[in-house]
N, C-alpha and C positions, 0 to 999 in steps of 0.2 A: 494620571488619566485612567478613567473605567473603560475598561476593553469588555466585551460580551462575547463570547464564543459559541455557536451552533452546531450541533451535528447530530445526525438524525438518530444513531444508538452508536453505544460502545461494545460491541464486538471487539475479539481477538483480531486486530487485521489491519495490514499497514496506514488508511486512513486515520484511526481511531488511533494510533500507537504516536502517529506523529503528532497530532492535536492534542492530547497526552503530552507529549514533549512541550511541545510549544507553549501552555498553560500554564504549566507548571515550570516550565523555564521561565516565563515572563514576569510570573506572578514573584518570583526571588528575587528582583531587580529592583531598584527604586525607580518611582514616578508609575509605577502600572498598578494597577487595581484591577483582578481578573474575575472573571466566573468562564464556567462551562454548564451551557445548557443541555441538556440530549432528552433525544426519547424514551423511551422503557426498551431495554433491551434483551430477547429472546431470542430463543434458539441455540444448535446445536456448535455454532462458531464460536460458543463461550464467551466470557461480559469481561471488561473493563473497570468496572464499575466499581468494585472495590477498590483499585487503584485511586479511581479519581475521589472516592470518600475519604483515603488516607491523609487527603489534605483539606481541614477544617474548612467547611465553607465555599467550596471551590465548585462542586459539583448539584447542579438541581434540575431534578428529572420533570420534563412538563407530558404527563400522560396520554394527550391527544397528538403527539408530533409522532405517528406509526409510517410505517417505511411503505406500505402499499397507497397504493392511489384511493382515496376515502373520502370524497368530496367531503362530510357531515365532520370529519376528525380536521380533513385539513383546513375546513375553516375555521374551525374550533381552536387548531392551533394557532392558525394567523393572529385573532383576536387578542389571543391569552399570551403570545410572545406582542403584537406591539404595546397592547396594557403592560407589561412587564416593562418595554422600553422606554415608553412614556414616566414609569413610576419612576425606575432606578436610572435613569437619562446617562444612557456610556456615550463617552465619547467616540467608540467606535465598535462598530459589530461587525465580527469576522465570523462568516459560516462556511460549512464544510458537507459533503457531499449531495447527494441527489436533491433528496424531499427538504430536509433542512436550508439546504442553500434554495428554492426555491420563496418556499413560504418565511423563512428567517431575512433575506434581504427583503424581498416585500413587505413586512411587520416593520423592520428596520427603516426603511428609506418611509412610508406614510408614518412610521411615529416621530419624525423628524431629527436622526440620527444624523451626524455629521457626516460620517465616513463610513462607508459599505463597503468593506474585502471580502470576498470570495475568494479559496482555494479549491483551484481543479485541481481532486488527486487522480482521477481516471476520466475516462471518458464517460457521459450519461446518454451519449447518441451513436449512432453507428452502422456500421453493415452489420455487426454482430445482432442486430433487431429488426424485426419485421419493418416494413414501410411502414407503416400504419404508425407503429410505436416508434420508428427514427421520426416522421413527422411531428406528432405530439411531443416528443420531448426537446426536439431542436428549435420548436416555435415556444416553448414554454423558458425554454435557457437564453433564447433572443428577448422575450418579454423582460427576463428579471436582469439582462442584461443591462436596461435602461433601471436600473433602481441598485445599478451597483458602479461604485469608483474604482476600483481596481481588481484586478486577479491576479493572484498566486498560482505558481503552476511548478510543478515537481519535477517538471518534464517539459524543454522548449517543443519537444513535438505536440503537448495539449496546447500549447499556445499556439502553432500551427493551426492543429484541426479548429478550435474555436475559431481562430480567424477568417477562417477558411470559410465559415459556417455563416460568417458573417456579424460574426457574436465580439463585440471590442475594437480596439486598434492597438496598435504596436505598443505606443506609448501607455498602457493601459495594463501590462503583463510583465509581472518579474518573477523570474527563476529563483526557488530557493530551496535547494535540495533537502530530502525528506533526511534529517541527522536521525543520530543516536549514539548511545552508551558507545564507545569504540570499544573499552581497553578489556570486556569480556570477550570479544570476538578475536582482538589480535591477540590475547591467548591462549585461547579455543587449540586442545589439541586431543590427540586420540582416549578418552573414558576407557580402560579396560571393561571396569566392573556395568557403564553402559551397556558397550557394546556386547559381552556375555549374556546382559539380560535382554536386550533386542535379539538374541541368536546371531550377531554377528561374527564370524570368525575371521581370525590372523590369514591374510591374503585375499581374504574379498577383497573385489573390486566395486564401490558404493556407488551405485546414483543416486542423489538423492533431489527429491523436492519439496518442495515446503508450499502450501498454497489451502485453501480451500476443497472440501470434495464436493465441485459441482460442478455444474455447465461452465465451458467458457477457459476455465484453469489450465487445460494443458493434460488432461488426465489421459482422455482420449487418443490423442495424438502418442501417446508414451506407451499406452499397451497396443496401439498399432505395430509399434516399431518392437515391442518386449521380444517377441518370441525371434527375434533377425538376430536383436543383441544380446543374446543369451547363444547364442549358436556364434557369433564372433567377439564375445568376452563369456567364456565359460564360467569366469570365476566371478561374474555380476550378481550383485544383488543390489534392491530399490528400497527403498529406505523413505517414506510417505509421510510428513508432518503435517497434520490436519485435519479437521471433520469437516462432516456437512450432509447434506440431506442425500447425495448420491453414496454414500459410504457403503451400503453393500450393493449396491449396482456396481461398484468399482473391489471389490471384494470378492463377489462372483468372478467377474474376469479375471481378477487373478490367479484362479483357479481352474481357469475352463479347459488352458492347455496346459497337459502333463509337463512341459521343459518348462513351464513358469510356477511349476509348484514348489514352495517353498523359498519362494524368489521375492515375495513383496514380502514389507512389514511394515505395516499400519501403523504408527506409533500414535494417533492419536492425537487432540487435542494439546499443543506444549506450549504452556506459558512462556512467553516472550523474552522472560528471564531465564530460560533454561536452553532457547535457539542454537547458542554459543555450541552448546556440548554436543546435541545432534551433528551441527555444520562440522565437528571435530570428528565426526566417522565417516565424512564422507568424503570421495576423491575428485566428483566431479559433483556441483548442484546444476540440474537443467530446468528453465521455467518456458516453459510453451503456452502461459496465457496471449488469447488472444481478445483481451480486454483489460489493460495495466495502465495506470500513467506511468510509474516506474517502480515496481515492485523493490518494497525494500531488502528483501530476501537478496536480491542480488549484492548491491555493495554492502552485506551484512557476509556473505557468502567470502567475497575477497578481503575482506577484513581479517575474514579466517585462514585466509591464503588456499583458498579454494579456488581456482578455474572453476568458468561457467559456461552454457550455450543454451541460450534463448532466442526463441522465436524474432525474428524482427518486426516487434509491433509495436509501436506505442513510443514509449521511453525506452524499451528495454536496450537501443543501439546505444545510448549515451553513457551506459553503465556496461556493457559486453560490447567491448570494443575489440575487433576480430583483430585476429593474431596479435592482441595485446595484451588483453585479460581473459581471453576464451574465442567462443565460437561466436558469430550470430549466424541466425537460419533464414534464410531469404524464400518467404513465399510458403513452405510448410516444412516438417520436421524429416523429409525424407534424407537428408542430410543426416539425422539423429547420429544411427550407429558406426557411419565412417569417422566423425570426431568422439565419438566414447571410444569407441575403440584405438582411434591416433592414440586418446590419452592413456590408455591402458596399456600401449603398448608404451608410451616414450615419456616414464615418469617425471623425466628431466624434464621435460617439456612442460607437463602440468606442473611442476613445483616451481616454473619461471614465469607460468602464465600466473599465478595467482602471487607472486611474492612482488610484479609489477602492480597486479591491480589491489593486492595490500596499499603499497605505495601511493597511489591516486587515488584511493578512498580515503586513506588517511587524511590527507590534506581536504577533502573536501566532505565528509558526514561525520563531520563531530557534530553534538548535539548543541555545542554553546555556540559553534559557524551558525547551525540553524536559528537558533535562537538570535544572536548577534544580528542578523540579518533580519529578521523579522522585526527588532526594534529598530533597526536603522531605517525599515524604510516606513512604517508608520511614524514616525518623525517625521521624513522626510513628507507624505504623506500631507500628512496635519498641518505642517506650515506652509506647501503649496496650497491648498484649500481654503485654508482661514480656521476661526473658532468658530463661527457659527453655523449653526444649522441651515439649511435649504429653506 
């Protein structure tokens, strides 16, 4: 069967990395026939895009599918993805975030596609947006609502808030955790000659986080709390994976107060294949986004036998599960520095919180679970529905 995959650019970034997986997982299998569509991909989050060209054929960029709101491009795109689906007629089109999952099920369901899956990887509505812009996008994901058969959700709490929203029914939503590569992460351990080149030294105590530099990620909330924990773990240092348009906004405050100097280190843009090595200098990873369906960073984090503590938003409860694989933070980060510091002090402790949620991650984000699951339920899928189109 022809599958068609959607997503609006390939960025460095857990949506794009899973859909990545998924592709390319499915496409190795017999009875699947895959493509991935996406936009043109810009910016400072770094591209994909080579990745998805290493495999002949798989990857084709349609120009007008851009990420901002652009009446003129997006119906431009509409057009030029359902003429696409009407040509090469898949038997199922699965799209994947904001603008793509929009205008891709609608192209999809009016070119007379059989099966329309959507995956939610995060949330596209919210308190984190003005009224204005929660209205418009929670009336626009209701619309394409009705021109889609199922959703995929990373995270039973997107399937909450969608439902909630009014967007689906129960039966309507399957969980299937965002996999990947395990066996670089379970043996992820300390880089000397890394860590020398980051300036790290023998008895730092690491925080690290891995995320985007911009609104929304958790940055804010972490140099709130910098200067508390730096004064109750003396030997801290933060340890930053990632770019983005705030990078010397967040570069400055690193520097504003004297006890935080010399305390961050930007590391910068790190290919996904090299995640492993960073996760291996750090002692605690903290994620304080407050906009995730469930960041992969975390069960990539315990893979490595890292403890975690993340904000409780989104997914991130189902993967920092409190006193079992870390912390969760109820309400905001004021909590931060009493659990970095527990774990600073009671090493035993962080080497049993992360060697349990090694444990639970293993068994459930390997990449071929994900995979496995995705075929099973588009099967499952296709012969509830029939062969024919609508």
């Amino acid at each position: 069967m022809r599958v068609s995959h959607v997503i609006t650019r390939l960025i460095v970034g857990g949506a794009q990395e899973n859909t990545l997986s998924s592709v390319v997982g499915l496409g190795r299998r017999p009875d699947w026939e895959v493509e991935l569509i996406s936009g043109p991909t810009r910016g400072a989050e770094g591209s994909l895009e080579s990745v998805a060209r290493a495999v002949p054929g798989l990857l084709r960029v349609e120009p007008s599918l851009v990420r901002p709101v652009h009446p003129l491009m997006d119906g431009l795109a509409y057009l030029r993805l359902k003429a696409h689906f009407r040509r090469t007629r898949p038997h199922i089109v699965h799209t994947h975030s904001g603008k793509a999952g929009i205008v891709g099920r609608f192209a999809a369901r009016h070119a007379g596609v059989p099966l329309v899956i959507h995956t939610i990887h995060g949330p596209s509505f919210g308190e984190f947006q003005g009224r204005l812009a929660n209205t418009v996008f929670r009336g626009a994901e209701r619309a394409a609502a009705r021109a889609t058969d199922h959703f995929v959700v990373v995270a039973e709490a997107m399937a909450r808030q969608y439902q909630a929203a009014g967007i689906g029914t129960p039966g309507q939503y399957t969980r299937i955790f965002s996999g990947f590569d395990l066996d670089p992460f379970l043996g992820a351990g300390r880089d000397p000659e890394l860590a020398a080149r980051l300036g790290i030294r023998p008895g730092d105590f690491v925080v690290g986080k891995v995320a985007r530099l911009f609104r929304l990620k958790g940055h804010d909330e972490l140099f709130a709390e910098a200067n508390d924990l730096v004064r109750r773990v003396p030997n801290g240092r933060f340890l930053l994976l990632g770019d983005g348009p705030w990078r010397a906004r967040f570069e400055a405050m690193a520097t504003a107060s004297p006890a935080l100097s010399g305390r961050f280190i930007f590391a910068g843009l790190v290919p996904p294949s090299e995640v492993c090595r960073y996760l291996g200098l750090m002692d605690v990873l903290v994620h304080l986004s407050r906009r995730e369906g469930l960041a992969r960073v975390l069960p990539q984090a315990l893979a490595a036998g890292k403890p975690v503590i993340a904000l409780d938003c989104d997914g991130a409860g189902e993967v920092c599960r409190e006193g079992e694989t870390g912390f969760l933070l109820k309400g905001d980060a004021s909590q931060l520095v009493d659990r970095v510091g527990l774990l600073a002090d009671r090493p035993d402790l962080a080497r049993a919180l992360g060697e349990r949620g090694r444990a639970w991650v293993r068994e459930r984000f390997s990449e071929p679970a994900m995979v496995e699951a995705l075929d099973a339920l588009y099967r499952r899928l296709w012969a509830q529905q029939g062969s024919g189109p609508r």
